[in-house]
C-alpha positions as CSV (number, residue, x, y, z in Angstrom):
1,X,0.0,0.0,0.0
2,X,1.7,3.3,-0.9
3,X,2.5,5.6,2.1
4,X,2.7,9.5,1.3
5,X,4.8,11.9,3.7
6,X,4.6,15.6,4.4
7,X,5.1,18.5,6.8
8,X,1.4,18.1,8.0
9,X,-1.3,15.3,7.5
10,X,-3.1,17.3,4.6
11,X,0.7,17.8,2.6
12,X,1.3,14.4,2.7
13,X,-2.0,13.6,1.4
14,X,-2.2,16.3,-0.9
15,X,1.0,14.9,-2.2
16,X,-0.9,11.1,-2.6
17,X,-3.6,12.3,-4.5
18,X,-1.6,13.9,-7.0
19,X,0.7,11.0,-7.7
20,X,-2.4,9.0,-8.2
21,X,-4.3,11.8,-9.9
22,X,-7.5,11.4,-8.1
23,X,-9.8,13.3,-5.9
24,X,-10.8,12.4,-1.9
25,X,-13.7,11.0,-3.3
26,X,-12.6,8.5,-5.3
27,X,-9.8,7.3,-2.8
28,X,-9.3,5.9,1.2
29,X,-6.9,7.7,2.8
30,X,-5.6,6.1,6.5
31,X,-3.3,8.2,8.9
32,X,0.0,6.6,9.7
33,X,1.1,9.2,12.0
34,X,0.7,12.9,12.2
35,X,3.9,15.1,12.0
36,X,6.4,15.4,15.2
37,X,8.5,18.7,15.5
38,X,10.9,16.9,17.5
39,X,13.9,19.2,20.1
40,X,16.6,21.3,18.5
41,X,15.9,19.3,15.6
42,X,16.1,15.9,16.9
43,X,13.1,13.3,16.5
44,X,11.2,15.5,13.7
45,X,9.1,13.1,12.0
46,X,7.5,13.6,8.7
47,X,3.5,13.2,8.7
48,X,2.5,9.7,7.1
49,X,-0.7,8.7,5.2
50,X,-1.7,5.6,3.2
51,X,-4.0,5.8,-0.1
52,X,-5.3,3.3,-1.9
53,X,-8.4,3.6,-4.6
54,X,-11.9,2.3,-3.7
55,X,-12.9,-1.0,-4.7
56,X,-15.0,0.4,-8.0
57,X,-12.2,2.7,-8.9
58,X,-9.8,0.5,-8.9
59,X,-12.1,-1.9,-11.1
60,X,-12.4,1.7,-13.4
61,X,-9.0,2.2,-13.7
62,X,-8.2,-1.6,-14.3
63,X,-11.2,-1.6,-17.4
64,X,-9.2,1.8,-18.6
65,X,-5.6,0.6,-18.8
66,X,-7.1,-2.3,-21.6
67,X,-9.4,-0.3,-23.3
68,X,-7.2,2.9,-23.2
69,X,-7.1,3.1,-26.9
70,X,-10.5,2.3,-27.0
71,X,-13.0,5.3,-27.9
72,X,-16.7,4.5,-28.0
73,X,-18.5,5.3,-30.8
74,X,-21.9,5.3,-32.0
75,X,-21.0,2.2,-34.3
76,X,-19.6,0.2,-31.1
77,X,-22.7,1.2,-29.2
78,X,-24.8,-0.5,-31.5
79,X,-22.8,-3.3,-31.5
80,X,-23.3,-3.7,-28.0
81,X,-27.3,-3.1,-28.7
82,X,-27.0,-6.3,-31.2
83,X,-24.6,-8.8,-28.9
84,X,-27.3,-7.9,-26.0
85,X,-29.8,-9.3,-28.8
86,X,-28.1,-12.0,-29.7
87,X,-28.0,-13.1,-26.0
88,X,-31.6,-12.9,-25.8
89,X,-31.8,-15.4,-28.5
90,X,-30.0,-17.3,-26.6
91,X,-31.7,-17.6,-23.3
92,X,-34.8,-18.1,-25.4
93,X,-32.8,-20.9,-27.0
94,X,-34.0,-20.4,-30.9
95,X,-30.4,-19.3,-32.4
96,X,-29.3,-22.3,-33.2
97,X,-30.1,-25.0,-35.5
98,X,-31.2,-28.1,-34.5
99,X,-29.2,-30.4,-36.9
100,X,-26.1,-29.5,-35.5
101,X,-25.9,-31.5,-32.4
102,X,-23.2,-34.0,-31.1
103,X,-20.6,-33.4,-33.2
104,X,-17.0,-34.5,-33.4
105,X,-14.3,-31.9,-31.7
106,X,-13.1,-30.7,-35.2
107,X,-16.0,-30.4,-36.3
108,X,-17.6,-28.3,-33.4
109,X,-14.7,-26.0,-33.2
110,X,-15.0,-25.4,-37.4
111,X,-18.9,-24.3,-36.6
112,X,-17.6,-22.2,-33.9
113,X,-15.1,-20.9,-35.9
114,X,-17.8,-19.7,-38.4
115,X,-20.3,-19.1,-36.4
116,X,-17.9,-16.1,-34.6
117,X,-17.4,-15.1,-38.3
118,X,-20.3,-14.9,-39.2
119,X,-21.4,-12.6,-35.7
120,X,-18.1,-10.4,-36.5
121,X,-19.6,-9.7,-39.9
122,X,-23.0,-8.6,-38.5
123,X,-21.6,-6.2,-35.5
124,X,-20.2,-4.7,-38.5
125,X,-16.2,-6.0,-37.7
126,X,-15.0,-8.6,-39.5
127,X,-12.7,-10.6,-38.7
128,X,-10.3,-13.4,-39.4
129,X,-10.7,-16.6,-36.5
130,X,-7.3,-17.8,-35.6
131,X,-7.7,-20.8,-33.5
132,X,-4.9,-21.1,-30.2
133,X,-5.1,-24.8,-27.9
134,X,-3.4,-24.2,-24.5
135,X,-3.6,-26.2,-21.7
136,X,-6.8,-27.6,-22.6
137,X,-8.2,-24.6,-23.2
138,X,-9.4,-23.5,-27.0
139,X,-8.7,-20.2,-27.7
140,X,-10.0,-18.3,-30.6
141,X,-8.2,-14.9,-31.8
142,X,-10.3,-12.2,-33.6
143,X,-8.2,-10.8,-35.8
144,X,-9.8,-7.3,-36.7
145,X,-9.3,-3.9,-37.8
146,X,-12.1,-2.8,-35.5
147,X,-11.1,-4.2,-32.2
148,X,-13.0,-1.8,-30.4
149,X,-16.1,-2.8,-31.7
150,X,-15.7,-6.4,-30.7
151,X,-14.5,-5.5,-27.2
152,X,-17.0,-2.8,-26.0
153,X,-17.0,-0.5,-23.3
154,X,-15.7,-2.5,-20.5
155,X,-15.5,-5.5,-22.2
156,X,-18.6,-6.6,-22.5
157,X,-19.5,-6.9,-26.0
158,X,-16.1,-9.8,-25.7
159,X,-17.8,-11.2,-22.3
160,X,-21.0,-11.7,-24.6
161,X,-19.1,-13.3,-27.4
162,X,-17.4,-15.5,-24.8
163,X,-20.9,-16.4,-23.0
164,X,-22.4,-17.3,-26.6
165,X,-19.5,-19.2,-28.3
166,X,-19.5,-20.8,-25.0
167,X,-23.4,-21.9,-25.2
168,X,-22.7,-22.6,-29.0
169,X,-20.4,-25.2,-28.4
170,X,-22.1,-26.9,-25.6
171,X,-25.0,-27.1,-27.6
172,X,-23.3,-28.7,-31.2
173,X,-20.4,-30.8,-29.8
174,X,-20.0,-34.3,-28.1
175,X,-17.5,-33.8,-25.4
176,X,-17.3,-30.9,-23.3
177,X,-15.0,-28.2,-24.9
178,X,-13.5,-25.0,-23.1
179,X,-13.6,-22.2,-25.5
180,X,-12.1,-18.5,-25.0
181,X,-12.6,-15.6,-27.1
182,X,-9.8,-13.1,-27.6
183,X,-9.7,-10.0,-29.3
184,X,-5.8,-8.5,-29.7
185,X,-4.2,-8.7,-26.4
186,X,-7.1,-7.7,-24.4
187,X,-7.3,-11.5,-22.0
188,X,-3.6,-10.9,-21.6
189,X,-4.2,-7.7,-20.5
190,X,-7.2,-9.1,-18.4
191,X,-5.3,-11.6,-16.3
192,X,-2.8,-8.7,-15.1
193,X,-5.2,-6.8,-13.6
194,X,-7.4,-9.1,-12.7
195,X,-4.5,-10.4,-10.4
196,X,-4.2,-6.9,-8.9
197,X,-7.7,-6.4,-8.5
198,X,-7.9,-9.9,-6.1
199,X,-5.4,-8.8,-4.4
200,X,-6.4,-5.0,-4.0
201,X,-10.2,-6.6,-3.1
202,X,-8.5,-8.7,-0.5
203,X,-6.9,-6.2,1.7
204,X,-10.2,-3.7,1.5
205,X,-12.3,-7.1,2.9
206,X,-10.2,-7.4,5.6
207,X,-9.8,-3.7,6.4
208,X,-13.5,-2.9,6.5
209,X,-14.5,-6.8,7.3
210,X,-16.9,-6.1,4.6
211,X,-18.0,-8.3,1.7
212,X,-17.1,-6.7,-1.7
213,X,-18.9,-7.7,-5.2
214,X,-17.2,-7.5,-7.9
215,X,-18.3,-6.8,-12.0
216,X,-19.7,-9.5,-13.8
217,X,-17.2,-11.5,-15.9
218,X,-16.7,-14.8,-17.5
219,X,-16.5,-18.0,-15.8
220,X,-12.7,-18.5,-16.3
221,X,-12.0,-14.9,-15.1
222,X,-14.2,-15.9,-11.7
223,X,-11.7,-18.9,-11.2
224,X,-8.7,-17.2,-11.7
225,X,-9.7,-14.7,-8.7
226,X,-11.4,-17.6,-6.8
227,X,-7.7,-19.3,-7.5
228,X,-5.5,-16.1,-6.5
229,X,-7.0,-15.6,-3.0
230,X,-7.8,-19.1,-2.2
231,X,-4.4,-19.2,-0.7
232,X,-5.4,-16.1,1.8
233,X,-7.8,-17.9,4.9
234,X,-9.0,-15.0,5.8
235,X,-10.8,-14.4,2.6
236,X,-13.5,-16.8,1.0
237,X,-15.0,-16.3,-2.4
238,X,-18.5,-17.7,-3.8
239,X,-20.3,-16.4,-7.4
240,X,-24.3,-15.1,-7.3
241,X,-26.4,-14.3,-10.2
242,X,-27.0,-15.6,-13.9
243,X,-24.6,-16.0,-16.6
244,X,-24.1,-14.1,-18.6
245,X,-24.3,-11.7,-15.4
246,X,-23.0,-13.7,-12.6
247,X,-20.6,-12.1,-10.4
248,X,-18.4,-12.9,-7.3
249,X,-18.0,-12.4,-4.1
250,X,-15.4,-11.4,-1.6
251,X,-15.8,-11.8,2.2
252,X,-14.3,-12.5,5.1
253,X,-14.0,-16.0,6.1
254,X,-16.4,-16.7,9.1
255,X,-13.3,-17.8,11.2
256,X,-11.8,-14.8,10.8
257,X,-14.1,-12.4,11.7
């Protein structure tokens, strides 16, 4: 946790908010210790403060540093209107056809492959499917010009994507297959700060003793947090709500507290 120093309380936090360019508002600030003038100049002691962004800043500022570049237009807005209606056709189950059903691994994953084309031409960004197998995983690169449009403010035209190639494959193939969907580097991106954002999560549960919920995301995304603070006891971890909306949560662990 970075610690800020100063003549008085409000320098040294004056001096925190401008290295992390944000207002009181938006931040915790906890007093160290105030400011000692010490004896013929012995024992002075600077003034000592601690900042740290909230919990839903911290989950702003992680969504920023991926979709930096990322400028929402009208075009990517209606993208997200058309995903959000692709999903509905989806929970109502009538998108797919029936005579694809059971089918062999290669085969699934080449109807996935077009099926992902085929949405990339209709949100308007076409794209070139790359396929990726790591660790058991299946990962499928959309290669487009238009990246922004097939991420979406925060991510969530690429969560919907993820949620129905997901259902897709399910649905058509024969053996369970774990599919993600990747547009440029944003997953890599991702897993950095999703590792900082269980960790920042964890020390503001067990500050305030408080349960802290966090943005819907993908099922892998929930596991790799679930994973990362598994190792902490004092923390415990459980996911509420519907995909493609489910979300987790972050408490303290009954024993604990």
């Amino acid at each position: 946790m970075p610690v800020y120093e100063g003549n008085t309380i409000e320098e040294a936090t004056t001096k925190g908010l401008h290295a992390l360019n944000l207002t009181k508002e938006e931040v915790e600030i906890n007093v160290i210790s105030d400011a000692k003038k010490g004896f013929l100049g012995f024992g002075k002691k600077l003034a000592q403060v601690s900042i740290e962004p909230t919990v839903s800043e911290q989950i702003s500022e992680a969504v920023e540093e991926v979709v930096e570049d990322i400028i929402v237009t009208d075009e990517e807005s209606k993208a997200e209107a058309a995903v959000e209606e692709l999903l509905s056709a989806q929970t109502a189950n009538t998108s797919e056809p029936k005579l694809l059903e059971n089918l062999e691994d290669e085969e699934a994953i080449t109807e996935l492959a077009l099926y992902l084309t085929a949405i990339s031409k209709e949100l308007n960004a076409p794209a070139l499917v790359r396929l990726e197998r790591s660790e058991g995983l299946l990962i499928f690169h959309l290669d487009t010009d238009k990246q922004g449009i097939l991420i979406g403010k925060h991510g969530r035209v690429l969560n919907a994507l993820q949620y129905l190639a997901q259902v897709f494959v399910h649905r058509v193939a024969a053996n369970k297959l774990s599919v993600v969907v990747n547009v440029g580097d944003y997953r890599e991106k991702r897993q950095a700060i999703l590792q900082r954002l269980a960790e920042r999560t964890a020390e503001k549960v067990k500050q305030t003793g408080r349960p802290v919920f966090l943005e819907p995301m993908p099922a892998f995304e929930r596991k790799q947090i679930h994973f990362t603070l598994s190792k902490d006891d004092q923390i415990q971890t459980h996911s509420e709500g519907d995909e493609p909306y489910r979300y987790l949560v972050v408490e303290p662990a009954k024993k604990h507290f």
